[in-house]
N, C-alpha and C positions, 0 to 999 in steps of 0.2 A: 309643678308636676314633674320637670327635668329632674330637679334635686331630688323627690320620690324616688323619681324610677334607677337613677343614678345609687342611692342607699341601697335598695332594694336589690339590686346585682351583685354589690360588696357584700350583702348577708348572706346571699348564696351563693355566692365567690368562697368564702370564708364556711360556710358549712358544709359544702362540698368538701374544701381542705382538711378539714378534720376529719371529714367522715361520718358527720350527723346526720345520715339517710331519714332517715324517721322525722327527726326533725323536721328535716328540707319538706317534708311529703306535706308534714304541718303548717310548714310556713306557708307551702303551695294551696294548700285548700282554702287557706285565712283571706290571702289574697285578693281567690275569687269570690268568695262572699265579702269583700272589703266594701265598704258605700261611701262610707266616709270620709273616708282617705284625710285624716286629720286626729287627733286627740278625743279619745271617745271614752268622757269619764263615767259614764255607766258600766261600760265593762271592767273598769277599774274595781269601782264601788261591788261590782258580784264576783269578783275574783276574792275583795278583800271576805267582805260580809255573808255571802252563798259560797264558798269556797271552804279558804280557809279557815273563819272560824265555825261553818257549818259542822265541816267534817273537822275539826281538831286538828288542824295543821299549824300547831302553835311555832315548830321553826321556821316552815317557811311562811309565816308574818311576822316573824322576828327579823327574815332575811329582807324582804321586803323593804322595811325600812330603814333597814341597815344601809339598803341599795340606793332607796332616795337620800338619805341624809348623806350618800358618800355625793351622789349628785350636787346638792345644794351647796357643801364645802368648796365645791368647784369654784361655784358662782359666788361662793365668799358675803354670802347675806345673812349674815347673822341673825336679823328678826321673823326672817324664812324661815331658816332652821329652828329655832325655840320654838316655834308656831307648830313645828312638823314634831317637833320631840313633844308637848303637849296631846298633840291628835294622837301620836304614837301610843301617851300613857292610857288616854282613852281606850283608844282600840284593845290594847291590850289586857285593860279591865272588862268589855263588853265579852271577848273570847273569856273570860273567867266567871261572868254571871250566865253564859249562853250554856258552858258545860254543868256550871251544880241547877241551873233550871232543864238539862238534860238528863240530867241523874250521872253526872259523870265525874261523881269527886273525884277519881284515881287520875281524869287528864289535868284537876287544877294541881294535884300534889307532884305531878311530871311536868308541870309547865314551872312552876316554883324549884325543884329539882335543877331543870337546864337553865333558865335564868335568872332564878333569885339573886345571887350575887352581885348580877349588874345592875338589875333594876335597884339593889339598895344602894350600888354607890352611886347611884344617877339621881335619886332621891329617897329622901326621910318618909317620905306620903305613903310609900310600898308596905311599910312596918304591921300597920296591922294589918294588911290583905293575907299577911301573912297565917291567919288566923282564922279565914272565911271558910274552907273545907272543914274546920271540927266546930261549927257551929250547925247550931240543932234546925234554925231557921231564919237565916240569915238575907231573907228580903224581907223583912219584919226589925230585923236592927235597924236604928236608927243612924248606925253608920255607914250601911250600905244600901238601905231603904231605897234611896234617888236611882242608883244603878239597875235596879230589878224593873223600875216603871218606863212605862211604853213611850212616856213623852222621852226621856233620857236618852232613847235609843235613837228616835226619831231625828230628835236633837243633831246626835250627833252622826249620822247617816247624812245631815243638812252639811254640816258642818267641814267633814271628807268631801262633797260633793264640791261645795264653793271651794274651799283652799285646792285644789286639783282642778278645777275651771279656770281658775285666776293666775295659776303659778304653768301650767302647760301651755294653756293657750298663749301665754305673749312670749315663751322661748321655743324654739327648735332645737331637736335634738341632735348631736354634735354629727351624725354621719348626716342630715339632709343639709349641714354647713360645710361639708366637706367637694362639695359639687360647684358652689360659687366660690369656695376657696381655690379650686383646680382653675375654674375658671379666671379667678382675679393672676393669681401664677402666673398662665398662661400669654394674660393682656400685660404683665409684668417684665415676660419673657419677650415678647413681641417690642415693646419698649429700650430693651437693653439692648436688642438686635438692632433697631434705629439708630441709637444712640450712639454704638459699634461706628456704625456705618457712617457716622456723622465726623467720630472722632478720626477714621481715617481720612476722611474728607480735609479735615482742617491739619491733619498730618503731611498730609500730600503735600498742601499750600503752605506749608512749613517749609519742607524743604525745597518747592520751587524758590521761597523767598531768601532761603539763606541761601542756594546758590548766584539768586542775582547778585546777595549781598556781595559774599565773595568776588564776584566778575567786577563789580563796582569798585569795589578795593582795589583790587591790582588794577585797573584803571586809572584810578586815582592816584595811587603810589607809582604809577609809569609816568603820568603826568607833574607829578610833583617831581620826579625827580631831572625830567627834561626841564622845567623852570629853575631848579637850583643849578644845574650843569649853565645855561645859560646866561645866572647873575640878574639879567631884567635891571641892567644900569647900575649894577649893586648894593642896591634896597632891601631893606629886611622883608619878607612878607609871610600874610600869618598864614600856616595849612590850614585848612578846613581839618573839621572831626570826624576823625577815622569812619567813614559808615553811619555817621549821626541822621545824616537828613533822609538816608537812604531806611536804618533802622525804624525814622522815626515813623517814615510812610510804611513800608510793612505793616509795622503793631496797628497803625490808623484801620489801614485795607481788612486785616484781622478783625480787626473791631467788630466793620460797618459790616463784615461777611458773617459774624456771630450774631447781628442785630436779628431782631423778629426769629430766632431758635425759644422753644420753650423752655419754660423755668427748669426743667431734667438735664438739658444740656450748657447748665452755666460750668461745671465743674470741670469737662472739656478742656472748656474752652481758655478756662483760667490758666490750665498746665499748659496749654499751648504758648500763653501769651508769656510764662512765667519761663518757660524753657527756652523763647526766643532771646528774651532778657539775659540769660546766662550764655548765651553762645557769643551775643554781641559784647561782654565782658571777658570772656576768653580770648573771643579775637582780639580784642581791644589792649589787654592787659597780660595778657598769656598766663590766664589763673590756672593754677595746680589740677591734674586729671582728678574727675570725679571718683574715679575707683581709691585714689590713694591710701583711702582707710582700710578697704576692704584687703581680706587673704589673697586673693584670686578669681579668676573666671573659669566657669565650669563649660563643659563640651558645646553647649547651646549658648553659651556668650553672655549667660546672667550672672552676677555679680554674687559670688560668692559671702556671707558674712561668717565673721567670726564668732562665736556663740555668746562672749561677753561684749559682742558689740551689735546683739539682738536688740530691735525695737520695742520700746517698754510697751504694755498692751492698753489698747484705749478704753478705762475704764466708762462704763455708765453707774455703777456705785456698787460699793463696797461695805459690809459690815466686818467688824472684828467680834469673836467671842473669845472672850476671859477668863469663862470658870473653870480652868482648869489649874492644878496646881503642880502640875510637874509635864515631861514631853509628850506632846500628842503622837499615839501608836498607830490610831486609823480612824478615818470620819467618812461618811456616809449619807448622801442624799435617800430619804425611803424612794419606793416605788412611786410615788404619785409626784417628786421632789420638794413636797411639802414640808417635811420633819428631817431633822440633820440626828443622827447619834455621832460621836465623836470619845474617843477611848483616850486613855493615858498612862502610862507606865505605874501608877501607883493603884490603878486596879479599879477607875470608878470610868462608869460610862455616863455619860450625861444626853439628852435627849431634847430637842430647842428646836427652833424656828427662827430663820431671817426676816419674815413676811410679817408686818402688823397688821396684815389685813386676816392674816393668817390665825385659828381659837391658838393659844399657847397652854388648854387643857391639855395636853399630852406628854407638854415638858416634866422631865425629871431627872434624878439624879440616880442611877443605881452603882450599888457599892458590891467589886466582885471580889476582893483579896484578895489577887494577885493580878500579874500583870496581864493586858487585854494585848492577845495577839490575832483577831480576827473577828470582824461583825460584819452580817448581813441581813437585810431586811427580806419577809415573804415579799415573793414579787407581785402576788397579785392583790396585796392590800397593803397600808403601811399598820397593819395590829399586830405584825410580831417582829420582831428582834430577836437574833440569833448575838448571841456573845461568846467566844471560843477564849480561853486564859491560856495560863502560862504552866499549872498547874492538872493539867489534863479535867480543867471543868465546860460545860458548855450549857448556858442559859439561855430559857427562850422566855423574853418579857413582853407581856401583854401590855400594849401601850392606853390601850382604853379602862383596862384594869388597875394599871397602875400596879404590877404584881409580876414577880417570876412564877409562870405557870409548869414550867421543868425547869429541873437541875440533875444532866444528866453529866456522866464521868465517863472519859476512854481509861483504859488499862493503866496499870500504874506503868506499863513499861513505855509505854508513850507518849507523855505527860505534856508536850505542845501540841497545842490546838493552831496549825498557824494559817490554815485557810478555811473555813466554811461559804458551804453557795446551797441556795434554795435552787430546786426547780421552777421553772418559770409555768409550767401545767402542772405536774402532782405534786401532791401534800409530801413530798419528800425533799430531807437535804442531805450532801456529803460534807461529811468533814474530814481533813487532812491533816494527822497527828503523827509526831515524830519524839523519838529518842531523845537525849542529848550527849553532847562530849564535850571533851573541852576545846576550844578555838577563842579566836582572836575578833573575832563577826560574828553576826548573825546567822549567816552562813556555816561558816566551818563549823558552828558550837552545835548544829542538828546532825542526827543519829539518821537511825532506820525511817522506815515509814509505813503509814496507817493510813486505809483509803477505806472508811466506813461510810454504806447508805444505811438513815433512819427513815423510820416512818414517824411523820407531824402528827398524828393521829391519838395514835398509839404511845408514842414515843419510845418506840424502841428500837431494837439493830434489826435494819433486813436482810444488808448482805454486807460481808466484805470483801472489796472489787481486788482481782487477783491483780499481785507486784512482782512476784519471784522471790528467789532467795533473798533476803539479806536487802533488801531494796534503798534505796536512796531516797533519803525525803521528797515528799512533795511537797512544795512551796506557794503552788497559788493553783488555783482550781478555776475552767468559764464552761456553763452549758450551753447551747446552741440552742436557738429559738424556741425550739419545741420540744427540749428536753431530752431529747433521745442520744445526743452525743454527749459528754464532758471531756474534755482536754484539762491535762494535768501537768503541770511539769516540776522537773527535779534538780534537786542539787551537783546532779552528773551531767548538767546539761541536756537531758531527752525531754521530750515532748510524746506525751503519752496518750493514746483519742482511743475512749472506751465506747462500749455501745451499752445502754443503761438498759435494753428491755432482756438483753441476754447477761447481762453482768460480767462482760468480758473485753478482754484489749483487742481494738481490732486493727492499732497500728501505729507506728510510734518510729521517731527517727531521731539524730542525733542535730541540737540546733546551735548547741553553743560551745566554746571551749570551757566554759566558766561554770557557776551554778545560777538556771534561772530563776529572778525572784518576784515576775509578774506576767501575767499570760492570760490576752484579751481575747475573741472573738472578732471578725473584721464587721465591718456596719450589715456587707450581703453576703457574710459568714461564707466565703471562697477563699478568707486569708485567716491568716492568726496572726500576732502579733507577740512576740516575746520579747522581754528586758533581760539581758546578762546581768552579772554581778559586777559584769567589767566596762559596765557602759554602753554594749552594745545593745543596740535594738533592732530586730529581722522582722518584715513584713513579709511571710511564708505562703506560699499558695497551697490552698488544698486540693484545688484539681489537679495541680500536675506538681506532687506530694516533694520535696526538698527543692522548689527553685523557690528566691529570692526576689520578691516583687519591689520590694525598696529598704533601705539602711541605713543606718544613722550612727553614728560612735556617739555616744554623752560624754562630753568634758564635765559635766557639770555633778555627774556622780563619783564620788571621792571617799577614800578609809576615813574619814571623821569617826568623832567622839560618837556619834549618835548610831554610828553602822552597829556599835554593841550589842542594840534592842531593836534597831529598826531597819527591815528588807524594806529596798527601793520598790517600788510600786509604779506604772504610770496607768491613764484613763483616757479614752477615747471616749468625745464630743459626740453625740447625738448624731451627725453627719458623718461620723468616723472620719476629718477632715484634720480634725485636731489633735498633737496626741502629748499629753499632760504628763510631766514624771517630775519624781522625787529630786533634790540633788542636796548634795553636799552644803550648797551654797547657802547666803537669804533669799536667792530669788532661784525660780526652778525656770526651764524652758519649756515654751509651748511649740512643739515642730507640724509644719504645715506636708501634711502624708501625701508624697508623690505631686505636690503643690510645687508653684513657681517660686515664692519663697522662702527661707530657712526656717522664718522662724518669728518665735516675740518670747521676752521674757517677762515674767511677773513680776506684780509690786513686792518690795521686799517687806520680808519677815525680820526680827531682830537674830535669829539663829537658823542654822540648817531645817530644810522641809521634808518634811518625813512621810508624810502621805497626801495623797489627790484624790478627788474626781469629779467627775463630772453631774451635773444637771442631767434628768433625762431626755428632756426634751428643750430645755431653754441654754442660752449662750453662758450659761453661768456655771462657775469651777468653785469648789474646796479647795483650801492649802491648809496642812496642820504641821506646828512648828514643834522642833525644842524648844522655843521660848515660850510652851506651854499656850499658844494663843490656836485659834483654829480661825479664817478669813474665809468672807462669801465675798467672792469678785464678779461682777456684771459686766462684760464686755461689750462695745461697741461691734 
């Protein structure tokens, strides 16, 4: 009942926020008539049956179980799902015998209209249904005869009822999981705080014991040397070992004072006992300072690293993808981070999956003729792919289609497509098209610039977001949560923040000395994040508009051979905690944002890394190489 009422406050938490007044009025009356309070597959079963296909509401039962089948993907049960695409065909045949026994041939020839083409690539069986509106008396054919009778119906009205009794009632749904998830957190946080408290505990007794140790030494070394000053009849005699017996008690008392701590606090305890080990080797031996590899120490007394002497990152596993046959331009986790697309300079995007547990129906190969300078997936489902080329084209491929369902062109006079971004709420995206000239990079070889909003719908131009004279390219495009902002930034260095419901710049300052070639959103969107061309990277605040909340130079981006085709790029982790970039190098750096850290570098590639990112929500990163390779890495 906690987890209930817990959901139940985040839905009109969340419908308040948007502004669903009506809504909320509805959610509030459902409520008070709620008895139940559980999965209540009768009103399922008249939503589908009294509802939609009463009144003809063939999309929204198309949406429907669009909705459950994206659910069950989740839950990765394949013989779930076949079960649910079965009941689905059904369903979809009884909405088609209910209308021509309505007298409604015009809704079976509109429902064939909006989705004949999927129902035939899903299956062959649809072929002749195709055919039942221009029959004369078609409960009387012998091939559709079973459909028209009242046991058929019954049938399968049984059939909806059991498979939605049997598949709801033993899952919860992911917000009433959300309340013992905050709660396990919380017992998690309370545990770390212990454990805190414990390790200082055994820090403490560290250093009372290496001070005795100390006082025991020069004790000893005062006494030893009062017996050699006095000869003792002049006999050889052996020293004791520097600190040994005194050492040895320490580590013992250590021990017996870690005994009876729970199995959480072995890791403690171990650094503890591993660090007194090294001090009594320093004293003993006078080993070289620990710092001696590092560059330096920074104002707080932490240990500076050098970037090529970043900690390699602790893999939990890794796959490599291969089918590429020349440098990877850009790869792409979808919205759900199920589906990877991943582009290449000779113009083909390929579409794949890491996961076996994962349908690999979705994989494919699309072939665009020139080279691919920018992809993005809709964000609220992974069915469309955004393709931006080199040639002023921009494809949108249906992945459940298996088909470009647009192929739309910018002007000839702006022939790179080099950034495209979906809204995260409307059916709209911008794309960011430029000129060319001649230069030496990627960089210098872009012209003017082109800031087009389309409508997904329609697919056409809605507006073009004003630049000024003569503008300077834009290079990388992010919206803001809820669509209403997009920040752009250019090869002049500006950072550019539009307001999308007025179509206009509401403010914009100077970030780099360079040209920027990547530009993130911060995790609670109060920062932005920008890459230079020169390495640098500024973590900018948006409340208090040019100050500098943290910085970074990259050694690790460099003029290689590969800057020709490919802007550096980096990606920020789910936590915005991490932040992923391009380099020069095999191996790219991961820098730990306003962290105690520097850093880790990743496994290497056989050539420079050309582009990144991130998981949406899991610990896991893309790298795509010139050596034609694109890598899924899992981090510990």
């Amino acid at each position: 009942m906690e987890n209930m009422k817990y959901a139940e406050e985040l839905v009109r938490e969340y419908l308040v926020f948007r502004g669903f007044t009506n809504t909320l009025r509805a959610f509030e009356t459902e409520l008070c008539t709620d008895i139940g309070k559980g999965f209540q597959v009768n009103k399922l079963l008249d939503l589908i049956f009294s509802v939609y296909i009463h009144k003809f509401q063939a999309e929204k039962l198309v949406g429907l179980f669009s909705f459950l089948k994206q659910c069950f993907s989740s839950w990765s049960e394949t013989t779930m799902l076949d079960t649910l695409s079965k009941l689905e065909g059904s369903v979809l045949r009884c909405y088609i015998v209910h209308a021509l026994q309505s007298g409604r041939k015009d809704k079976v020839v509109e429902f064939f209209g909006m989705n004949g083409n999927d129902l035939l690539l899903k299956s062959s069986d649809w072929s002749p249904w195709f055919a039942i509106p221009y029959l004369k008396n078609p409960s009387m054919d012998p091939q559709f005869r079973v459909y028209f009778s009242k046991e058929w119906y019954e049938a399968l009205r049984l059939s909806v009822r059991n498979f939605f009794s049997e598949i709801f009632n033993a899952r919860l749904p992911a917000l009433l999981k959300i309340s013992s998830e905050k709660n396990i957190i919380s017992s998690l946080k309370k545990d770390n705080k212990r454990l805190n408290q414990k390790l200082l505990q055994l820090q403490a007794l560290l250093e009372e014991k290496e001070a005795q140790l100390g006082l025991s030494k020069r004790s000893m070394e005062s006494a030893n040397s009062s017996i050699l000053s006095s000869g003792v009849n002049g006999e050889n005699l052996r020293l004791p070992t520097s600190g040994e017996d005194i050492f040895t008690h320490a580590t013992s008392h250590l021990g017996r004072k870690a005994q009876g701590e729970d199995h959480a606090a072995t890791e403690p305890t171990q650094f503890v006992s591993a660090h007194v080990e090294s001090s009594s080797r320093q004293d003993s031996y006078s080993a070289p300072s620990l710092h001696a590899s590092s560059s330096g120490i920074d104002d707080n007394g932490r240990e500076i690293l050098r970037e090529e002497e970043f900690p390699e990152v602790s893999v939990e596993f890794r796959e490599t993808f291969l089918g590429h046959t020349s440098p990877i331009t850009r790869c792409r986790f979808s919205a759900s981070g199920n589906n990877i697309a991943s582009a290449s300079v000779d113009g083909t995007v390929r579409i794949w999956t890491y996961d076996s547990s994962i349908p690999a129906s979705r994989n494919a190969t699309i072939y665009c003729g020139a080279e691919i300078m920018s992809l993005d997936w809709e964000c609220k489902s992974d069915r469309l792919l955004l393709i931006g080329t080199a040639d002023g084209g921009i494809k949108a491929w249906n992945v459940d289609a298996k088909r470009v369902v647009c192929d739309l062109n910018t002007t000839a006079a702006f022939p790179s497509v080099l950034d495209l971004k979906c809204s995260p709420v409307e059916p709209i995206f911008v794309s960011a098209a430029s000129s060319r000239r001649s230069g030496s990079n990627s960089i210098d070889s872009l012209g003017y610039a082109s800031l087009t909003v389309w409508n997904m719908k329609t697919w056409k131009v809605m507006t073009v977001l004003p630049l000024g004279e003569d503008p300077p390219a834009i290079t990388s495009l992010c919206f803001n949560h809820n669509g209403k902002i997009l920040a752009a930034s250019a090869t002049d260095g500006m950072i550019h923040m539009f307001d999308m419901s007025a179509g206009l710049q509401i403010t914009g300052w100077p970030a780099h000395d360079s040209g920027i070639s990547s530009l993130l959103f911060g995790p609670d969107e109060t920062s932005i994040f920008s890459l230079g061309s020169d390495g640098k990277i500024f973590e900018w605040s948006l409340q208090n508009q040019g100050r500098i909340l943290w910085s970074k130079t990259s050694s690790w981006i460099s003029d290689s051979e590969t800057s020709k085709y490919c802007r550096h790029e980096m990606a920020l982790d789910a936590y915005g905690r991490q932040l992923l970039v391009t380099s020069g190098s095999v191996r790219a750096p991961i820098y730990q944002v306003r962290g105690h850290s520097s850093g880790f570098k990743t496994l290497p590639h056989s050539a420079a890394i050309t582009t990144v990112d991130w998981h949406p929500v899991l610990p896991i990163f893309l790298t795509g190489s010139a050596d034609n390779s694109v890598r899924v890495t899992s981090i510990l």
